[in-house]
mmJSON file of the N, C-alpha and C atoms, coordinates in Angstrom:
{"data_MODEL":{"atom_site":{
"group_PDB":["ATOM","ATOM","ATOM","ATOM","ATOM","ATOM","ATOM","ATOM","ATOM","ATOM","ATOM","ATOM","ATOM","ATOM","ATOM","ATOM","ATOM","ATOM","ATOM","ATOM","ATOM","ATOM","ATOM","ATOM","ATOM","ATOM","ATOM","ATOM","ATOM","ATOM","ATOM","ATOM","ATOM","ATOM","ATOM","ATOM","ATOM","ATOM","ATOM","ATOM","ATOM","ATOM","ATOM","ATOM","ATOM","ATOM","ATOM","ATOM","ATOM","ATOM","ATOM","ATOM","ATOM","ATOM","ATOM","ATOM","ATOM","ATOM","ATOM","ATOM","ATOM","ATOM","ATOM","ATOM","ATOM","ATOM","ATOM","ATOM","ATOM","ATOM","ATOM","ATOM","ATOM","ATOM","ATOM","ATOM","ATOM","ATOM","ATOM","ATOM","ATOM","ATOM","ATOM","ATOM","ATOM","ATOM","ATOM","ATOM","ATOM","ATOM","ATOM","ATOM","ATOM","ATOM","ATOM","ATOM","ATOM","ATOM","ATOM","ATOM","ATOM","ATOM","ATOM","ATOM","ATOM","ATOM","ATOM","ATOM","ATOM","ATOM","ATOM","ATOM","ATOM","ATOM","ATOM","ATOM","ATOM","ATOM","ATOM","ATOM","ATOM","ATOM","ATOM","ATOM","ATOM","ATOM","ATOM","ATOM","ATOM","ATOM","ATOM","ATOM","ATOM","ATOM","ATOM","ATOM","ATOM","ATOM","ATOM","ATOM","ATOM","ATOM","ATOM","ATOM","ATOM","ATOM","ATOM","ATOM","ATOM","ATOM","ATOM","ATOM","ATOM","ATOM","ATOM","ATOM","ATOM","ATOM","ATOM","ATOM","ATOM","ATOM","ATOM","ATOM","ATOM","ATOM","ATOM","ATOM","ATOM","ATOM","ATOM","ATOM","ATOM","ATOM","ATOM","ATOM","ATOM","ATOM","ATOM","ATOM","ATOM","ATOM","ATOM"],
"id":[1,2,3,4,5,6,7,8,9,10,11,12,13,14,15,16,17,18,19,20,21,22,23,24,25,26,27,28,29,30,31,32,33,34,35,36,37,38,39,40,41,42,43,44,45,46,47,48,49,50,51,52,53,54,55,56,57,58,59,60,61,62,63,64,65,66,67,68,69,70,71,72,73,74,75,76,77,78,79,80,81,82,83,84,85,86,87,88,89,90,91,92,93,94,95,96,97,98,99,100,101,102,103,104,105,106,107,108,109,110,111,112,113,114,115,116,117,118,119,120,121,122,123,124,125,126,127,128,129,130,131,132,133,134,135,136,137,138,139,140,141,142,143,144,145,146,147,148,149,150,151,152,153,154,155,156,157,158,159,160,161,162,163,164,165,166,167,168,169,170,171,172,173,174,175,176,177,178,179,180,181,182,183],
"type_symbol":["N","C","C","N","C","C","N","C","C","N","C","C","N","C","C","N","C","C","N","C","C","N","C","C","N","C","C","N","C","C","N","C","C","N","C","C","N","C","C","N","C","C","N","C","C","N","C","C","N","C","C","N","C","C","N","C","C","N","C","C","N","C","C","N","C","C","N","C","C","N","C","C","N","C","C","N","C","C","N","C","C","N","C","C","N","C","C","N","C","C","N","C","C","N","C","C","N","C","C","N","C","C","N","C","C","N","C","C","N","C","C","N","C","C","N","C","C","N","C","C","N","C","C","N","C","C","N","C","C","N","C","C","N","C","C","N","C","C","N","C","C","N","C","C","N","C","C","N","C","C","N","C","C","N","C","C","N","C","C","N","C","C","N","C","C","N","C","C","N","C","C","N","C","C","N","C","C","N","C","C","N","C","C"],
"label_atom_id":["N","CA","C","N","CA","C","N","CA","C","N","CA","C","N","CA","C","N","CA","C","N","CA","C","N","CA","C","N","CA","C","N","CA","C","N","CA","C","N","CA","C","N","CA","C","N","CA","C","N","CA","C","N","CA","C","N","CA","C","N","CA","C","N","CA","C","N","CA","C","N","CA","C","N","CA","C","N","CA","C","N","CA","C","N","CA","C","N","CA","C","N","CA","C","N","CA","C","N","CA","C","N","CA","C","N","CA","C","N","CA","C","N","CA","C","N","CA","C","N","CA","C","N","CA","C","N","CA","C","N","CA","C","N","CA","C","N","CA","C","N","CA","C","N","CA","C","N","CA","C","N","CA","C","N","CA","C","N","CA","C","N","CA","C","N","CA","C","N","CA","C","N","CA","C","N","CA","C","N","CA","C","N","CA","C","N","CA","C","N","CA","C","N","CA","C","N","CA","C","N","CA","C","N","CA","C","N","CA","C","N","CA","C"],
"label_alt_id":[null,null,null,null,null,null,null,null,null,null,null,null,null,null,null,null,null,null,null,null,null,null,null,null,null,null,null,null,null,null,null,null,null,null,null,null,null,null,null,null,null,null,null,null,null,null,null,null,null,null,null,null,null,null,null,null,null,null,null,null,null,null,null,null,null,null,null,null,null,null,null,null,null,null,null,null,null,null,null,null,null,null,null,null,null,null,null,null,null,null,null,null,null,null,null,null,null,null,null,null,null,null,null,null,null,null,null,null,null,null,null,null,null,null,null,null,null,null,null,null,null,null,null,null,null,null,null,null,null,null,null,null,null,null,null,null,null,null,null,null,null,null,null,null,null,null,null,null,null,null,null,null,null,null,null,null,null,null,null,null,null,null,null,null,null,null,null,null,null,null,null,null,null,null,null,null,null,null,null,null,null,null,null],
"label_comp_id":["UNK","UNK","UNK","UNK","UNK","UNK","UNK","UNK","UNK","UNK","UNK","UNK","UNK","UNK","UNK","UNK","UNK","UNK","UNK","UNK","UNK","UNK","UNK","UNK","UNK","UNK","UNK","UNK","UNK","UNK","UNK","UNK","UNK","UNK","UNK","UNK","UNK","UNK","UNK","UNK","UNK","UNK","UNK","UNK","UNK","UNK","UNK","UNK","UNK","UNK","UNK","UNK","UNK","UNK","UNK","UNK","UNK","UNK","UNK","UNK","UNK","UNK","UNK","UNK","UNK","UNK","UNK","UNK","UNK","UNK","UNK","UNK","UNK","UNK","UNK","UNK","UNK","UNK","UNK","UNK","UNK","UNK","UNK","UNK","UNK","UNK","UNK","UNK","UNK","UNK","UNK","UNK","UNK","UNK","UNK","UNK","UNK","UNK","UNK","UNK","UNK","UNK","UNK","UNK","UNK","UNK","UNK","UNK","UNK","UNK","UNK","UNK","UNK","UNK","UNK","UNK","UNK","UNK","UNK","UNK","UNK","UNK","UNK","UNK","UNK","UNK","UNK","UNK","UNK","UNK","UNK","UNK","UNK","UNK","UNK","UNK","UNK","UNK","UNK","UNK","UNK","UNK","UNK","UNK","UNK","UNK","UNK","UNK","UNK","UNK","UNK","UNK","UNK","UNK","UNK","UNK","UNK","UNK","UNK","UNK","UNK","UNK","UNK","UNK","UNK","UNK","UNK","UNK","UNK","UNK","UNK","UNK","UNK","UNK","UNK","UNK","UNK","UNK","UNK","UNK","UNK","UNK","UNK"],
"label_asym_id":["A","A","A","A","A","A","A","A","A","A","A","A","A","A","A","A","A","A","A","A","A","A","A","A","A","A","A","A","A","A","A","A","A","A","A","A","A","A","A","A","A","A","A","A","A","A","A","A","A","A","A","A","A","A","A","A","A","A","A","A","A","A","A","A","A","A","A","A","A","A","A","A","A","A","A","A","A","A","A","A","A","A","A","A","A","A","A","A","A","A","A","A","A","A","A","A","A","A","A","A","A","A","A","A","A","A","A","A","A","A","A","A","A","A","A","A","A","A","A","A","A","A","A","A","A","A","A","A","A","A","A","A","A","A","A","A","A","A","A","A","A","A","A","A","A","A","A","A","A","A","A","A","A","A","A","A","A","A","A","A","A","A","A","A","A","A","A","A","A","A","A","A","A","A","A","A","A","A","A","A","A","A","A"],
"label_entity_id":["1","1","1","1","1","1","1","1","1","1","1","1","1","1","1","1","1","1","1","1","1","1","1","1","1","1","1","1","1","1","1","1","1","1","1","1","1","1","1","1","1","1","1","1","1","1","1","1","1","1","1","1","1","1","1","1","1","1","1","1","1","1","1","1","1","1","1","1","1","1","1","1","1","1","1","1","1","1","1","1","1","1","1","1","1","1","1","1","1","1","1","1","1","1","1","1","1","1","1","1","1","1","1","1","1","1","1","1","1","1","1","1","1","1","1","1","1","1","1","1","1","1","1","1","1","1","1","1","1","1","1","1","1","1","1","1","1","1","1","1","1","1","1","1","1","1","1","1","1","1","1","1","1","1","1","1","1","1","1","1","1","1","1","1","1","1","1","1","1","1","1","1","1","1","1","1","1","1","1","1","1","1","1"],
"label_seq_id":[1,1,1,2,2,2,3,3,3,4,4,4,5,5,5,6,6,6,7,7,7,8,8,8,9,9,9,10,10,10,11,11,11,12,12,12,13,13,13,14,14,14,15,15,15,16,16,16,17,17,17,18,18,18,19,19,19,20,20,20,21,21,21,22,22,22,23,23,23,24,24,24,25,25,25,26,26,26,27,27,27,28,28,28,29,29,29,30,30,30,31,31,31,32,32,32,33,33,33,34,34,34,35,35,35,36,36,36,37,37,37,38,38,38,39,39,39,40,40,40,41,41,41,42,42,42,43,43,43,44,44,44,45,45,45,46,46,46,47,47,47,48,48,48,49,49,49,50,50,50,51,51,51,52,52,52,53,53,53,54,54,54,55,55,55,56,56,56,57,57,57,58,58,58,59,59,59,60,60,60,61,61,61],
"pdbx_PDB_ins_code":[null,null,null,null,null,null,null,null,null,null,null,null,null,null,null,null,null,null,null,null,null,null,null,null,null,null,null,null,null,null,null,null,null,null,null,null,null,null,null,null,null,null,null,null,null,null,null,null,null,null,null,null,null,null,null,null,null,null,null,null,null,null,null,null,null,null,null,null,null,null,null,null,null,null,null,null,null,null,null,null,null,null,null,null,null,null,null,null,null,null,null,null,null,null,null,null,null,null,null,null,null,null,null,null,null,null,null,null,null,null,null,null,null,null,null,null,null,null,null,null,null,null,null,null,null,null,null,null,null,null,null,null,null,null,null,null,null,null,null,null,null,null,null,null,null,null,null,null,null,null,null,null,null,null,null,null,null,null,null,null,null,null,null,null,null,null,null,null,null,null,null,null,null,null,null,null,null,null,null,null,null,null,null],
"Cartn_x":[150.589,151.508,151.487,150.714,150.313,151.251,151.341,152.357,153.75,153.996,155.524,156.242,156.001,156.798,157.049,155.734,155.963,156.771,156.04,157.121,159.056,159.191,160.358,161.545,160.175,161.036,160.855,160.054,160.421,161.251,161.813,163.012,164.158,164.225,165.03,165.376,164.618,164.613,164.809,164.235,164.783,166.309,166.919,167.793,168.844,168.743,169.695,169.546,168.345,168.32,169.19,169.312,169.85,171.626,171.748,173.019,174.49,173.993,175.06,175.027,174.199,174.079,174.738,174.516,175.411,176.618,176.93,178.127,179.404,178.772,179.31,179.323,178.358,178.274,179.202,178.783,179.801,181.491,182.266,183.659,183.235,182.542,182.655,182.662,181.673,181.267,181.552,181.319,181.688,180.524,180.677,179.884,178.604,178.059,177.087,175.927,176.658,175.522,175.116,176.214,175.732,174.941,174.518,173.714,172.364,172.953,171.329,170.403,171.327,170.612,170.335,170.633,171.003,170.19,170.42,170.126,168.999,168.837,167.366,166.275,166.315,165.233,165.186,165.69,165.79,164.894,165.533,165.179,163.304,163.201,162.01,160.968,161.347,160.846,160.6,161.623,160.891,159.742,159.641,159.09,158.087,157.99,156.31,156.007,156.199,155.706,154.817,153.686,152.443,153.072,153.977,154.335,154.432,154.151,154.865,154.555,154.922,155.576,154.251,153.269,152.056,151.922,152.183,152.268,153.09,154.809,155.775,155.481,154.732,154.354,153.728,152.791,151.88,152.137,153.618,153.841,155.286,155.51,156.741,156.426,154.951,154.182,153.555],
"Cartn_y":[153.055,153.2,151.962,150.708,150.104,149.203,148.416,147.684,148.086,148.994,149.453,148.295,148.129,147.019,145.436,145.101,144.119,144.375,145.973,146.089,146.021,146.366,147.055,145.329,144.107,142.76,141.907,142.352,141.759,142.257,143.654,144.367,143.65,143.531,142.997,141.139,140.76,139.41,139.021,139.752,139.517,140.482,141.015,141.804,140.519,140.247,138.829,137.999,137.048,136.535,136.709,137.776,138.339,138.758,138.156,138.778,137.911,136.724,136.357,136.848,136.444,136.956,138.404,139.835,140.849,141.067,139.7,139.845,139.741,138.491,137.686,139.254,139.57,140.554,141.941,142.271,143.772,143.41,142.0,141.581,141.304,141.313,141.665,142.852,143.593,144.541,146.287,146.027,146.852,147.71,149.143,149.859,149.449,149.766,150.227,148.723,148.119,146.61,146.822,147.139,147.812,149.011,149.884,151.194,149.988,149.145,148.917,148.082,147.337,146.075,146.454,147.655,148.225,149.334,150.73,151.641,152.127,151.876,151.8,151.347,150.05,149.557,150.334,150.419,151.792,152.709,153.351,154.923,154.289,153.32,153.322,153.259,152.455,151.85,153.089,153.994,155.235,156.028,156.179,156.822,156.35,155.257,154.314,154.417,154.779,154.4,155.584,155.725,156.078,157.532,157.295,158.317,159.745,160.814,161.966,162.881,164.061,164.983,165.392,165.398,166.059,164.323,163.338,162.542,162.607,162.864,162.936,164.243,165.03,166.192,166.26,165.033,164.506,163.671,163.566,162.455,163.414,164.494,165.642,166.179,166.853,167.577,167.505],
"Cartn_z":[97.75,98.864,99.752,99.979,100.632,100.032,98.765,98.66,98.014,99.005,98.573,99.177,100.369,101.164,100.313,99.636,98.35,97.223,96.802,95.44,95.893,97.255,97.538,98.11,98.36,98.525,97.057,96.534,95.049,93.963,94.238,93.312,94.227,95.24,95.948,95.506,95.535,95.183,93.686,93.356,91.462,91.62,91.958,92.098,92.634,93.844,94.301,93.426,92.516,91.994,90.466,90.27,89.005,89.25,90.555,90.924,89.956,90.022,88.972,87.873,87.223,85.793,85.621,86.867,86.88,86.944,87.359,87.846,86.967,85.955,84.826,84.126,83.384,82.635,82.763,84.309,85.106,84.62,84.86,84.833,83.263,82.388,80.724,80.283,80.369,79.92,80.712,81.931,83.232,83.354,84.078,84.477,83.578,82.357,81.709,81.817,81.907,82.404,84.068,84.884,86.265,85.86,85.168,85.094,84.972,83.547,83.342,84.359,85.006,85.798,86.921,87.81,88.751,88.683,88.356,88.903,87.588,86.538,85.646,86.733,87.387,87.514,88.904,89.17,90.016,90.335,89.474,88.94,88.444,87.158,87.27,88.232,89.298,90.568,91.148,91.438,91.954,90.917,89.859,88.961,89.014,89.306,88.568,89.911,91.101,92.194,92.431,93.205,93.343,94.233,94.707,96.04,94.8,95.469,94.614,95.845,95.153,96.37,96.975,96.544,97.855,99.075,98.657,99.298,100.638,99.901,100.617,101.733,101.522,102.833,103.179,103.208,104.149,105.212,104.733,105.676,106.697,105.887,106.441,107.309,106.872,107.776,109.21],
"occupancy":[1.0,1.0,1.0,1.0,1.0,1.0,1.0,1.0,1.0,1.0,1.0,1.0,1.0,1.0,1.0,1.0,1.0,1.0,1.0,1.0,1.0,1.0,1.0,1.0,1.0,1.0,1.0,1.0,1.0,1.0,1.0,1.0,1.0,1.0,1.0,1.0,1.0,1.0,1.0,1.0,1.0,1.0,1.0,1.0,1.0,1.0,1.0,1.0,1.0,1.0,1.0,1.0,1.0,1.0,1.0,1.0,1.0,1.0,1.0,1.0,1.0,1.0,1.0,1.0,1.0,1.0,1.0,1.0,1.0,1.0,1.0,1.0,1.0,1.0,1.0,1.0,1.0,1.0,1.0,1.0,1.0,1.0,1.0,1.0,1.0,1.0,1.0,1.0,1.0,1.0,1.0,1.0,1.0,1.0,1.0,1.0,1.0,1.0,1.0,1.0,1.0,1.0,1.0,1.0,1.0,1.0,1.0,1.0,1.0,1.0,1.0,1.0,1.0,1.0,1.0,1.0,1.0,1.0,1.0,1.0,1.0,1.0,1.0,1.0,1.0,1.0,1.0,1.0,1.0,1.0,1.0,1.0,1.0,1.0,1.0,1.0,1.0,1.0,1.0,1.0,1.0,1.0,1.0,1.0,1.0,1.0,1.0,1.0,1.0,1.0,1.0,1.0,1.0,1.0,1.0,1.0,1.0,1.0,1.0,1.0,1.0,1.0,1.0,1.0,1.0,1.0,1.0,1.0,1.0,1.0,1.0,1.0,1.0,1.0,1.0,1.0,1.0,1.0,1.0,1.0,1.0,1.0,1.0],
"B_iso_or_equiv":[0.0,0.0,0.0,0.0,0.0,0.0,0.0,0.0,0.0,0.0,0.0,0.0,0.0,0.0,0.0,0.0,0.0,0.0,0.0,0.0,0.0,0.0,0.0,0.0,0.0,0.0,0.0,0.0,0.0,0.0,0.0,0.0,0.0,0.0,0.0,0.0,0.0,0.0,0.0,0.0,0.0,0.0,0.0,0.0,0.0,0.0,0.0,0.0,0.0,0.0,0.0,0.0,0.0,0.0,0.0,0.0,0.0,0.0,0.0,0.0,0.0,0.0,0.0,0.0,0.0,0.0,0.0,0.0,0.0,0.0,0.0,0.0,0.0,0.0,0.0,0.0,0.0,0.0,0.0,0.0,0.0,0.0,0.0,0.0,0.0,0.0,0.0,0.0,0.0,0.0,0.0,0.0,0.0,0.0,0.0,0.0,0.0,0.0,0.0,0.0,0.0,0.0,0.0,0.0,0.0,0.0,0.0,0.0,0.0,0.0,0.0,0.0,0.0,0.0,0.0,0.0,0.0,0.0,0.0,0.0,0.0,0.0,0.0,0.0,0.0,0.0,0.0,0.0,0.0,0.0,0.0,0.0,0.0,0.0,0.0,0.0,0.0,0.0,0.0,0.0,0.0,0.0,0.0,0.0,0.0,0.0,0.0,0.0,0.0,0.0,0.0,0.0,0.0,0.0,0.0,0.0,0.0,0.0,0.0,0.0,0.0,0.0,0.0,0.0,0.0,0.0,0.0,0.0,0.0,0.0,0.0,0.0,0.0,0.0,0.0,0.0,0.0,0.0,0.0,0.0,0.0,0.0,0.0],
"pdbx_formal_charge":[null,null,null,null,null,null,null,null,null,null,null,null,null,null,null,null,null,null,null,null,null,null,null,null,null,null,null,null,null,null,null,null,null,null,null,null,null,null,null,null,null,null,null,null,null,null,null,null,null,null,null,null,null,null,null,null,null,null,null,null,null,null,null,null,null,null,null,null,null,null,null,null,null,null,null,null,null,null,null,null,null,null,null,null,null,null,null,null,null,null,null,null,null,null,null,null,null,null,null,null,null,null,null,null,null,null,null,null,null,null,null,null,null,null,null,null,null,null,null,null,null,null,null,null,null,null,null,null,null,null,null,null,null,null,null,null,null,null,null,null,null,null,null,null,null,null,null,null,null,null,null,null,null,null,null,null,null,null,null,null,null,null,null,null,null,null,null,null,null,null,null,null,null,null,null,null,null,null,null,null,null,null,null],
"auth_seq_id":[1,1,1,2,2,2,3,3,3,4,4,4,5,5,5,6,6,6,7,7,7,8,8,8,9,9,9,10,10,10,11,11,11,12,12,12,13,13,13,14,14,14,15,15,15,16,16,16,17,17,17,18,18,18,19,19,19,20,20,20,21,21,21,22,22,22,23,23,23,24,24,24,25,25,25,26,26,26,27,27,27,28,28,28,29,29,29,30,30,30,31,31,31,32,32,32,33,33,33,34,34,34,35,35,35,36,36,36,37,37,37,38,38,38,39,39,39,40,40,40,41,41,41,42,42,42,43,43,43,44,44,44,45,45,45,46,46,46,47,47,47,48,48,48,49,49,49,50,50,50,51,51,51,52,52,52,53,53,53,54,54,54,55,55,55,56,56,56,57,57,57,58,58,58,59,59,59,60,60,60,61,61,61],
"auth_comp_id":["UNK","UNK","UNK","UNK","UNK","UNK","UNK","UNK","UNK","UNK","UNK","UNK","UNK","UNK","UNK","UNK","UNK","UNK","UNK","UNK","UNK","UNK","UNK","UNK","UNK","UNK","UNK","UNK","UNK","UNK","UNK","UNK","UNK","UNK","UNK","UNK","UNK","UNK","UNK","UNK","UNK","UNK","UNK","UNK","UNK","UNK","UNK","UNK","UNK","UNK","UNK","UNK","UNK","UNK","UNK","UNK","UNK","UNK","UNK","UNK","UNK","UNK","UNK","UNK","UNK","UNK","UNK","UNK","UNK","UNK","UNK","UNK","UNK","UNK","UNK","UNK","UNK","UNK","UNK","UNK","UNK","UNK","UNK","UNK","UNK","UNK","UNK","UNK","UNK","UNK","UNK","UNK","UNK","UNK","UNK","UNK","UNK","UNK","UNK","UNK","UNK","UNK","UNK","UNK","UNK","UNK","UNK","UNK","UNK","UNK","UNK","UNK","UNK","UNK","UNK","UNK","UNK","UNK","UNK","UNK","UNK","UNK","UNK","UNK","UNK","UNK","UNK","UNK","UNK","UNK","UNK","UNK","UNK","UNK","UNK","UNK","UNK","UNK","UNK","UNK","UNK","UNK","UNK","UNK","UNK","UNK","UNK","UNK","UNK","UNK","UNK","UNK","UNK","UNK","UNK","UNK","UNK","UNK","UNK","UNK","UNK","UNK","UNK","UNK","UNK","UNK","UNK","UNK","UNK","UNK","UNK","UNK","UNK","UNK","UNK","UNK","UNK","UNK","UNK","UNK","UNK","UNK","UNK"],
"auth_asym_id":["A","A","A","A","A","A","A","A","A","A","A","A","A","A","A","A","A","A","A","A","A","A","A","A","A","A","A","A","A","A","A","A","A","A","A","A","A","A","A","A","A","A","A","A","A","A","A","A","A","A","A","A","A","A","A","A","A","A","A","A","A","A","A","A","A","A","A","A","A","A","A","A","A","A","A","A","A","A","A","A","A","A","A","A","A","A","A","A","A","A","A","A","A","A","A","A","A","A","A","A","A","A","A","A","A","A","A","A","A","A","A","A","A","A","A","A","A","A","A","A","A","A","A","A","A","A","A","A","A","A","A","A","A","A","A","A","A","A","A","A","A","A","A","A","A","A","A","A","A","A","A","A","A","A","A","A","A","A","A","A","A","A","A","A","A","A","A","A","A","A","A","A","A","A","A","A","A","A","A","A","A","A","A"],
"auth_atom_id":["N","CA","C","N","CA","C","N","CA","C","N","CA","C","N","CA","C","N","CA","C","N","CA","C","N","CA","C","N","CA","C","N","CA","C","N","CA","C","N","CA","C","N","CA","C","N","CA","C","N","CA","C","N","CA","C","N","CA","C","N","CA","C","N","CA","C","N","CA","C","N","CA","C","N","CA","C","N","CA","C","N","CA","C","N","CA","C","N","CA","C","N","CA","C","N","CA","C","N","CA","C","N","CA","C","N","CA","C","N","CA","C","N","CA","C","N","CA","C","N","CA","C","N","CA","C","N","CA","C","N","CA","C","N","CA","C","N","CA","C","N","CA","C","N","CA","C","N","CA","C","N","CA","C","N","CA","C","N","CA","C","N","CA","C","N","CA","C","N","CA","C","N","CA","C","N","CA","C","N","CA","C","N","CA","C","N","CA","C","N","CA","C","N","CA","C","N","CA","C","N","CA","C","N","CA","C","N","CA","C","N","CA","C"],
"pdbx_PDB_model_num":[1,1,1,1,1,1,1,1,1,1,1,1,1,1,1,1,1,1,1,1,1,1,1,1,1,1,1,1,1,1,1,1,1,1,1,1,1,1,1,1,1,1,1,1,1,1,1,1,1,1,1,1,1,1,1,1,1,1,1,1,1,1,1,1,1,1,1,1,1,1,1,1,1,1,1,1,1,1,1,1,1,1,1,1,1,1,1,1,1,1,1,1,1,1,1,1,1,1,1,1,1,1,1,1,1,1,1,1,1,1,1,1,1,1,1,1,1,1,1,1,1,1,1,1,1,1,1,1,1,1,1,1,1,1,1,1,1,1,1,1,1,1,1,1,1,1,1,1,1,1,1,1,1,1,1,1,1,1,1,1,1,1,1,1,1,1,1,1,1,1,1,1,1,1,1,1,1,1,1,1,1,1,1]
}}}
């Protein structure tokens, strides 16, 4: 939980960094290169991340 704030400016930064390359690809290919480059790393990013729900109601509570 401590370096979420790292993991959360380096998805960010490879994300801008990767922004052309999406972009080129999105005006080729369309949505399904936006699923992958976009919301996969995503979705993993939440998954792999340490938080889970007894976490999250510790912090609700």
């Amino acid at each position: 939980m401590k370096y979420l704030s790292d993991i959360t400016l380096a998805y960010v930064f490879v994300l801008a960094l990767m922004l052309p390359v999406i972009v080129v690809l999105f005006n080729a290919y369309g949505f399904f290169i936006a699923l992958f480059f976009v919301v996969i790393p995503l979705f993993w990013f939440v998954m792999d991340s340490e938080v889970n729900h007894y976490d999250v109601d510790k912090y609700l509570l």
